[in-house]
Every structure is written in structure tokens, then in C-alpha cells.
C-alpha positions in Angstrom: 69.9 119.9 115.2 69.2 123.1 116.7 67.8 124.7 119.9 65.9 127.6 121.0 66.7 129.8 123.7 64.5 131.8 125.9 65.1 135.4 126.8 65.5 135.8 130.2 66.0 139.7 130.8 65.0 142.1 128.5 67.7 144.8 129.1 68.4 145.9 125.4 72.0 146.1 126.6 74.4 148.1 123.8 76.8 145.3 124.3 76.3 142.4 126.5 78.8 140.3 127.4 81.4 138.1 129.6 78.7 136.2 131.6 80.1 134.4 134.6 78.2 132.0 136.8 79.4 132.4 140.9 78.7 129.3 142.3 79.5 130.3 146.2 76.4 132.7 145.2 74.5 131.1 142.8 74.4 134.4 140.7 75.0 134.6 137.1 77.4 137.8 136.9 77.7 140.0 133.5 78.4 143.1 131.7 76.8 145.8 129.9 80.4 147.0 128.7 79.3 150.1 126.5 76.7 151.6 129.1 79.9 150.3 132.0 77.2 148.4 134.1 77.9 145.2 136.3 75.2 143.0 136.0 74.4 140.2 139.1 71.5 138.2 137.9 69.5 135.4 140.7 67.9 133.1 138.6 65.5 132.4 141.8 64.6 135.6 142.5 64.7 136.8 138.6 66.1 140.3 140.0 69.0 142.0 138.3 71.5 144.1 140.4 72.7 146.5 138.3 75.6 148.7 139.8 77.0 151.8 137.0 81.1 151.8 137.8 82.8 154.3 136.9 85.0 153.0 133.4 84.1 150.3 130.8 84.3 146.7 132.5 85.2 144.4 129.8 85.6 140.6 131.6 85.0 139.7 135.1 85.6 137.0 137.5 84.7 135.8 141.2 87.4 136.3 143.1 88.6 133.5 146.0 89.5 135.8 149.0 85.7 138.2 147.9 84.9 140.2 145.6 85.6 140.1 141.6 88.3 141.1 139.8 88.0 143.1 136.5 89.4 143.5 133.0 88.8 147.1 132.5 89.2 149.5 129.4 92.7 150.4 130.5 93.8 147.4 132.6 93.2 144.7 135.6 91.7 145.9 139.0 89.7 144.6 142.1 86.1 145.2 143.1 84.3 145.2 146.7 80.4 144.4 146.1 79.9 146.6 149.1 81.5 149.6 148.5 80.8 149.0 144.7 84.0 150.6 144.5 87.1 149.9 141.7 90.9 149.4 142.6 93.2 149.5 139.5 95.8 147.2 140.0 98.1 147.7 136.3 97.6 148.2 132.4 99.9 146.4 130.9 99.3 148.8 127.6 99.8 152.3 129.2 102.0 153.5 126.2 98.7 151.9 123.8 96.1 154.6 123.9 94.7 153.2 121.0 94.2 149.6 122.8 91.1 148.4 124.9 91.1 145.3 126.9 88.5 142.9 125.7 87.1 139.0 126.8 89.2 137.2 129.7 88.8 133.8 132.0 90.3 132.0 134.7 92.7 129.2 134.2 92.3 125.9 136.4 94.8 127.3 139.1 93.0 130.7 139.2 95.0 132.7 137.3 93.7 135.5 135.0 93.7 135.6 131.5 92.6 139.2 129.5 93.4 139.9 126.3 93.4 143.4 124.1 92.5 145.1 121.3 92.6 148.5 118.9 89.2 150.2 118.9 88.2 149.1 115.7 89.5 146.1 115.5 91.7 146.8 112.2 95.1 146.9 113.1 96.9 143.5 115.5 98.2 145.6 117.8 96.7 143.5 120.5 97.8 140.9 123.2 96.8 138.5 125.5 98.1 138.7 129.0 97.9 136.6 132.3 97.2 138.3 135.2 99.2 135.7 137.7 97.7 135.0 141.7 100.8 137.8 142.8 99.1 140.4 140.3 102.4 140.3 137.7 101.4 140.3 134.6 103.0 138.2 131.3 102.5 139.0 128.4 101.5 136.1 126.3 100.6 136.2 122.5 101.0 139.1 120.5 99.5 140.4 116.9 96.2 140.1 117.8 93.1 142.3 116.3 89.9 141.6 118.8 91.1 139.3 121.6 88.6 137.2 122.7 86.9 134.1 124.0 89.3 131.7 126.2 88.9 128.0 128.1 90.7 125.5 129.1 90.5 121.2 129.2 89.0 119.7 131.7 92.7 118.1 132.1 94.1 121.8 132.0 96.2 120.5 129.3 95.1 122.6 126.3 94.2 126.5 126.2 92.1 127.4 123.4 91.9 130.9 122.6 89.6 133.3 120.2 91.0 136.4 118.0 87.7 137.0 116.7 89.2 138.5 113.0 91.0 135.1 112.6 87.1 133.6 112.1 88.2 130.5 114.6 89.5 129.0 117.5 92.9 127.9 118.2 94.2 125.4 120.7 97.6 125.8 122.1 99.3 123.1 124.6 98.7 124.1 128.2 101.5 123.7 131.6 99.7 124.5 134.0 103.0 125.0 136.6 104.5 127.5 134.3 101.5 129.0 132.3 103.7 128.0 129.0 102.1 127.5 125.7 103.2 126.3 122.7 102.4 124.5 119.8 99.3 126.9 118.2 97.2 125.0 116.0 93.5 125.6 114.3 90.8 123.4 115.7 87.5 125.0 114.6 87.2 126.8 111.1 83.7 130.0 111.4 82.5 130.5 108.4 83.1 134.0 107.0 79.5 133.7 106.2 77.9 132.5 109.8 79.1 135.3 111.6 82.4 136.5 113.9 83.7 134.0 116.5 83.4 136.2 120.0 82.9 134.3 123.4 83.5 130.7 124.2 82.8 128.0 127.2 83.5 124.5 126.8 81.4 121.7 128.6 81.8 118.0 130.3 82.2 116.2 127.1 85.3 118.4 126.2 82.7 120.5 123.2 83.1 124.2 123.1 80.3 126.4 122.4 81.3 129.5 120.5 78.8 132.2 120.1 78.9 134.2 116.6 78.7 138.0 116.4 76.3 138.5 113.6 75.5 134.5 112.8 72.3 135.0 115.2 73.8 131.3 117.5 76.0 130.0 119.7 77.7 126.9 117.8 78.5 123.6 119.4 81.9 122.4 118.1 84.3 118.8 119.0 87.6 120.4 118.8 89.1 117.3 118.3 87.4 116.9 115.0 86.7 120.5 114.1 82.8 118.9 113.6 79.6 121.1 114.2 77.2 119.5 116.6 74.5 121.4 116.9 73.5 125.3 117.4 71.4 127.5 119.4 69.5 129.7 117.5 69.3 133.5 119.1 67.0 136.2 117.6 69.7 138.6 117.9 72.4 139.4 114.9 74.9 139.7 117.6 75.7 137.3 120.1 78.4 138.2 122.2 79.2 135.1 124.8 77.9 132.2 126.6 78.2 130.3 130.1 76.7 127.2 131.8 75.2 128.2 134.7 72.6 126.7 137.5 73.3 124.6 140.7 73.7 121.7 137.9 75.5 123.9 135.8 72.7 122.5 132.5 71.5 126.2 131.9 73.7 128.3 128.7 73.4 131.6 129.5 73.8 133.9 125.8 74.4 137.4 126.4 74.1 139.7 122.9 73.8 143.4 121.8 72.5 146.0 119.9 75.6 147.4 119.0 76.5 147.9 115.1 72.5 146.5 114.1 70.8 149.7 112.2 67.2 150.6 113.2 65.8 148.9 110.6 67.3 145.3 111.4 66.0 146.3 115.0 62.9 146.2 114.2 63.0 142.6 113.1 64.7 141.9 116.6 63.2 143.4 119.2 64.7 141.7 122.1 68.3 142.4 120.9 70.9 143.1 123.7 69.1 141.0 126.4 69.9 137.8 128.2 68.7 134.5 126.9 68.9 131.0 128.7 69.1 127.5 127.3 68.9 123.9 128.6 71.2 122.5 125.4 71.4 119.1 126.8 75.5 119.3 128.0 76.1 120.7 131.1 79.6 122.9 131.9 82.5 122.6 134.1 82.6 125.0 137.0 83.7 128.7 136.9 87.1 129.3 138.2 87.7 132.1 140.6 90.7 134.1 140.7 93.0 132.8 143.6 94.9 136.3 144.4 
């Protein structure tokens, strides 16, 4: 079975991505991380805040105390939607010029998880880090290519984690006291064929949806089983990410891009790089703000 998703903004974005829903205000927040716009989208309204920062935004969260905090091209830092003004905490990869940060969430105690990669992807010189409530900052796993999508268990027992050039999702056991993982295992298999694992959000039943950079959907998977449910259908090459948004928290929100999709294929897919909205029938857990 497969669903259809409706395009909700029409932004031709050269790389959307990390969509967040705040639910203290009902705004779906997200990133156009080539152009380095913040993106603050009211369903209700249908307007679109866009604010230009001054670096490359690559994840974003609501933060508990105001504001959001940012993964950023070179490392974690705080933002004041009034001043629309950036404070750079730390980058962990100082002595990695050839390193980017990339995707990052939330765990369930509102800590902040941001991983890295090299520019091109090629090389595992990346790493995933978490960004703890007293801004230190752990390094985590290490050799990876194009760090990525991230969610946890409704129990907050299992982390599982996306480096995109392994074509699936891993699961690792979760403490949620100590941030420990261990025991790395793969749940999901991609395809080589259907596409790039990027983005992930996981919903009630414990299902993750994964979207696929150039597989044109956002897969529904039981990580238990490693079983496809289901798939949304996007017509977009690249999808980037998805999120459950809404009061009832029923809508998927799919950002995508334009990036890396010649002129040619562009003309086959006009609406490429916007933002498209799904009910899929699940509905997701809440967003998890940073507690810092």
C-alpha cells in the first residue's frame, strides 16, 4: 500500500530538511540548509517565516528555557527568535575542516544528538556527538560517512541511528541515565536500488518512517521485523526527512530538494525542494525539546 502526499509550500528549497514540529507553538520549524534559511511554518495561517542566519543550519530543536538550539556547519549554538541572532556554543571538530555537521534530535531527557560528516560524503571521518543539558559534549560513534537520521523508543530504551552510506538503520541499546549505548545491530536493510536512507521519525506503534534520498518516498518500516509497511510516494527524487506534526500529531511532514537532480529530471518534477504533508494513518510521538 502506498500514499500520496500533498505539497504544502512550494519553496524549491536546494536542500530541505530537519523538520521539527513545536508544539508550545504549534509551528512546524525547518531548514533550507544550502540557502542557510530557518523556516517556521503555521499550518493555520499557511505563512512561512523565513529568517536568512548567517552560516549553514543543519538540525534544529525547540529549546525548553526559549528559543532553539542549532547544529550548525561548524558546531552546536543557541538562537533568540527575536533577535534572530546565533550564539556558538562549541565544534567538537575544530581540527576537521573537512567535516560538516549534518541531521540531529533530541533524546527523551532532552539532550542533543548531532552527528557529522566530510563534504562529500566519501571518506568516514565522521561522528556522532551528544550535546548534554550542561552543553559538554561526548563524542559517541565514530567512522561515519553522512550522519544522519536519529529517534528513540517510546520506552527510551533503544536509539536507532542513520549513516546514510551504510543503506540502513541501526538500533543500538539505549540508558537513558548515562547516555550509554551498546550492542549495534541492523534493523532495516534500503535497497541500494530505492534510494539513500536520510531522515527518520518513528511513530505510536514503535514503526519508523525513513525517507530515501533519490527513492522518491518516505518508507514505513517495523524494526522489530525489518518488514516494509507501506510508503509515501513524493514527486521529488530526493527526499530529505520527515516529522509528525499537528495538535494530534497525524500530519507527516516531508521536506526534499533540488540538490544533485539535473535540469532535465527537473522538468519532470517541478515541485522539487518544497514541503509536502501527509495524513498516513499513524500518528507520532511528541518532539522533544532541548532541556539546557
Amino acid at each position: 500500500m502506498s500514499h500520496d502526499a500533498e505539497l504544502i509550500l512550494d519553496t524549491k528549497s536546494n536542500l530541505g530538511e530537519g523538520p521539527i514540529w513545536d508544539s508550545s507553538r504549534q509551528l512546524l520549524i525547518w531548514l533550507n540548509v544550502f540557502c542557510n534559511e530557518l523556516h517556521l511554518f503555521d499550518p493555520q495561517s499557511g505563512t512561512d517565516r523565513v529568517i536568512t542566519l548567517d552560516q549553514m543550519p543543519t538540525a534544529v530543536v525547540p529549546r525548553s528555557s526559549g528559543g532553539l538550539i542549532f547544529a550548525l556547519e561548524h558546531g552546536f549554538g543557541q538562537f533568540d527568535l527575536e533577535t534572530e541572532k546565533i550564539e556558538s556554543w562549541s565544534d567538537p571538530e575544530s581540527d576537521i575542516p573537512g567535516n560538516r555537521f549534518n541531521d540531529g534530535k533530541c533524546d527523551p531527557a532532552g539532550r542533543f544528538w548531532a552527528g557529522t560528516m566530510p563534504y562529500d560524503g566519501s571518506v568516514p571521518t565522521g561522528a556522532l556527538y551528544c550535546l548534554d543539558t550542561d552543553r559538554s559534549v561526548t563524542k559517541k560513534v565514530t567512522g561515519i560517512r553522512v550522519s544522519n537520521g536519529i529517534a528513540w523508543s517510546a520506552d527510551s530504551k533503544t536509539m536507532y541511528y542513520v549513516d546514510s552510506m551504510s543503506h540502513g538503520v541501526d538500533a543500538f541499546d539505549y540508558d537513558l541515565d548515562t547516555t550509554h549505548i551498546d550492542n549495534r545491530r541492523r534493523v532495516i536493510e534500503i535497497p541500494h536500488d530505492e534510494g539513500i536512507p536520510d531522515g527518520i521519525t518513528i511513530d505510536t506503534d514503535g514503526n519508523l518512517w525513513i525517507a530515501q534520498w533519490g527513492g522518491k518516498c518516505v518508507s514505513h518500516y517495523d524494526p522489530n521485523t525489518g518488514r516494509l509497511i507501506d510508503k509515501v510516494v513524493l514527486p521529488a527524487t530526493n527526499v530529505t526527512a520527515c516529522w509528525f506534526g499537528g495538535p494530534s500529531l497525524e500530519h507527516l511532514y516531508i521536506t526534499t530538494a533540488r540538490y544533485a537532480v539535473s535540469e532535465e529530471e527537473l522538468a519532470g518534477q517541478p515541485h522539487a525542494g518544497g514541503l509536502f504533508c501527509t495524513k498516513p494513518g499513524a500518528k507520532g510521538l511528541p518532539s522533544i525539546e532541548y532541556a539546557g
